[in-house]
C-alpha positions in Angstrom: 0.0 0.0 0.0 2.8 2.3 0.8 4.7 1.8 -2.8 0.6 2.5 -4.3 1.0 5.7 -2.4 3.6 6.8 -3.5 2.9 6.1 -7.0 -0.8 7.9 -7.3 0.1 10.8 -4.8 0.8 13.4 -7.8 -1.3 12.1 -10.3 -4.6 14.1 -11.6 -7.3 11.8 -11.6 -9.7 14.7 -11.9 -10.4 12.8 -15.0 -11.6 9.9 -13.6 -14.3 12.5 -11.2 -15.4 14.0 -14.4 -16.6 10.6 -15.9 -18.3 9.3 -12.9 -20.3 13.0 -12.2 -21.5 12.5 -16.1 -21.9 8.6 -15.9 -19.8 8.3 -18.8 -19.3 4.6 -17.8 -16.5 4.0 -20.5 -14.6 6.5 -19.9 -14.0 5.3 -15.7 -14.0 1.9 -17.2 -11.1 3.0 -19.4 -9.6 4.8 -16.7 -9.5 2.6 -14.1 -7.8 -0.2 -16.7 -5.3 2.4 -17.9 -4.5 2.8 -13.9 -4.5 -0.9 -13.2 -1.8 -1.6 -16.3 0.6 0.9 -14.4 -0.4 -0.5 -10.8 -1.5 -3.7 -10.0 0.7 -6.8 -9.9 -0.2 -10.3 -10.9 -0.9 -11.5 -8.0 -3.1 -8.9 -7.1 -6.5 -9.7 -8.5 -8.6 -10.1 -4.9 -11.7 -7.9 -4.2 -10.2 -6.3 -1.5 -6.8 -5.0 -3.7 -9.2 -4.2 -6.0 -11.2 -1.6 -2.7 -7.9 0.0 -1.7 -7.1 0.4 -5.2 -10.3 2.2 -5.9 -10.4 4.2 -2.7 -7.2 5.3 -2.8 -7.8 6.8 -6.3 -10.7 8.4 -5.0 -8.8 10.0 -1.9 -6.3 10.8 -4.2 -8.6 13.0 -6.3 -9.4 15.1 -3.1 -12.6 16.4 -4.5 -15.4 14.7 -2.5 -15.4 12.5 0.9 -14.7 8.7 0.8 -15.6 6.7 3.1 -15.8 2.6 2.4 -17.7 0.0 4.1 -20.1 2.2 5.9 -23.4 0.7 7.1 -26.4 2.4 4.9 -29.6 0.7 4.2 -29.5 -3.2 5.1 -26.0 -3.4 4.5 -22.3 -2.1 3.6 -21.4 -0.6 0.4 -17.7 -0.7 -0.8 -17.3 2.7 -1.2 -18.8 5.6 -0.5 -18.4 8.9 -2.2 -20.3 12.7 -1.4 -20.2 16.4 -1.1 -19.3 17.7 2.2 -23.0 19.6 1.4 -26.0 17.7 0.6 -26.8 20.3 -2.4 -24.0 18.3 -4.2 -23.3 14.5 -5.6 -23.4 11.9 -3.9 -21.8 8.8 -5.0 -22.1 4.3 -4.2 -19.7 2.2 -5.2 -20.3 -1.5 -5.6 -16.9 -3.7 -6.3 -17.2 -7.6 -8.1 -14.9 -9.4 -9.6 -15.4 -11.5 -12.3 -13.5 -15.4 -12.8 -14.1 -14.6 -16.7 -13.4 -11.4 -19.0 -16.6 -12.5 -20.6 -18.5 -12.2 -17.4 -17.8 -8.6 -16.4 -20.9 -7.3 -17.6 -22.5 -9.8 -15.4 -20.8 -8.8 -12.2 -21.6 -4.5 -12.7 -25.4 -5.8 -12.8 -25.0 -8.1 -9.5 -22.9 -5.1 -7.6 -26.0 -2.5 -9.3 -28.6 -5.3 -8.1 -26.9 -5.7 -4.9 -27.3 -2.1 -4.2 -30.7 -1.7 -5.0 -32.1 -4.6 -3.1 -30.4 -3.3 0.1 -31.1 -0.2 -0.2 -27.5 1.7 0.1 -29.1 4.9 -0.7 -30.6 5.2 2.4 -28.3 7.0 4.2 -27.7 9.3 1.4 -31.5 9.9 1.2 -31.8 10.4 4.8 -29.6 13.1 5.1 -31.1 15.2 2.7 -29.1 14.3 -0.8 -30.8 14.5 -3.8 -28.3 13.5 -6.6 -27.1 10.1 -5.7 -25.9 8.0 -8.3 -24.8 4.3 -7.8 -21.9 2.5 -9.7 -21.8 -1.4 -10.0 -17.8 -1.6 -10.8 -16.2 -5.2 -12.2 -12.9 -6.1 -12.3 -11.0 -8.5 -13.8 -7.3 -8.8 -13.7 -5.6 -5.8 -15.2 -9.4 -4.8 -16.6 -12.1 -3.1 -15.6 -15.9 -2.0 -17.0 -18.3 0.5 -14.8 -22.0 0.8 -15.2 -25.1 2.8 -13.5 -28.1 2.1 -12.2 -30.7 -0.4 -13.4 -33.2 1.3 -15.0 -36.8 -0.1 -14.7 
């Protein structure tokens, strides 16, 4: 984690904010691949590198709060992303990780499903925020694909 650190702490992912406030789902998909070639190792390919990783990107970003596996709702989301004021964005983050590149797809609809049925907004909702928008996020070795709320 350290050596992570030190390799993200001057880097401008202000690029990687952009796409997720205009749910440009390619683009963080792209993004977060582009950041995984440059940081993760091969034996790195557990859910939980996967959190720091994402987290620590976040943080790094320094635009909103991140806070990760925070009770809301009926359960814990990975991450957790907002405005210091509830007139802004507020953001859930849902991590899988898929056994197949094939299957990545599959994985951002469980984490979206996942989110839904246990209600992760609720906390958001509660304390007064408006704009929430939820991220099911897959992974898969050095690759990554990002998608938004089911619609119904």
């Amino acid at each position: 984690m350290s050596w992570f650190d030190k390799k993200i702490r001057n880097r401008d992912f202000s690029a990687l904010i952009t796409a997720m406030e205009k749910k440009d789902c390619e683009a963080m998909g792209n993004i977060l691949s582009d950041e995984l070639l440059d940081t993760i190792s091969c034996f790195d390919y557990a859910e939980n590198y996967y959190h720091g990783f994402l987290t620590g990107l976040l943080k790094a970003a320094g635009k909103y709060m991140v806070r990760f596996n925070r009770e809301s709702g009926n359960g814990r989301p990975d991450i957790l992303m907002y405005s210091p004021s509830v007139r802004g964005k507020a953001f859930i983050i849902e991590l899988k990780v898929a056994a197949e590149y094939g299957r990545m797809a599959e994985g951002c609809d469980a984490a979206l499903a996942q989110a839904a049925e246990k209600n992760y907004r609720a906390e958001f909702e509660k304390a007064g925020y408006t704009d929430i928008t939820t991220y099911g996020i897959c992974f898969y070795r050095k690759e990554c694909m990002a998608k938004t709320e089911i619609t119904l």
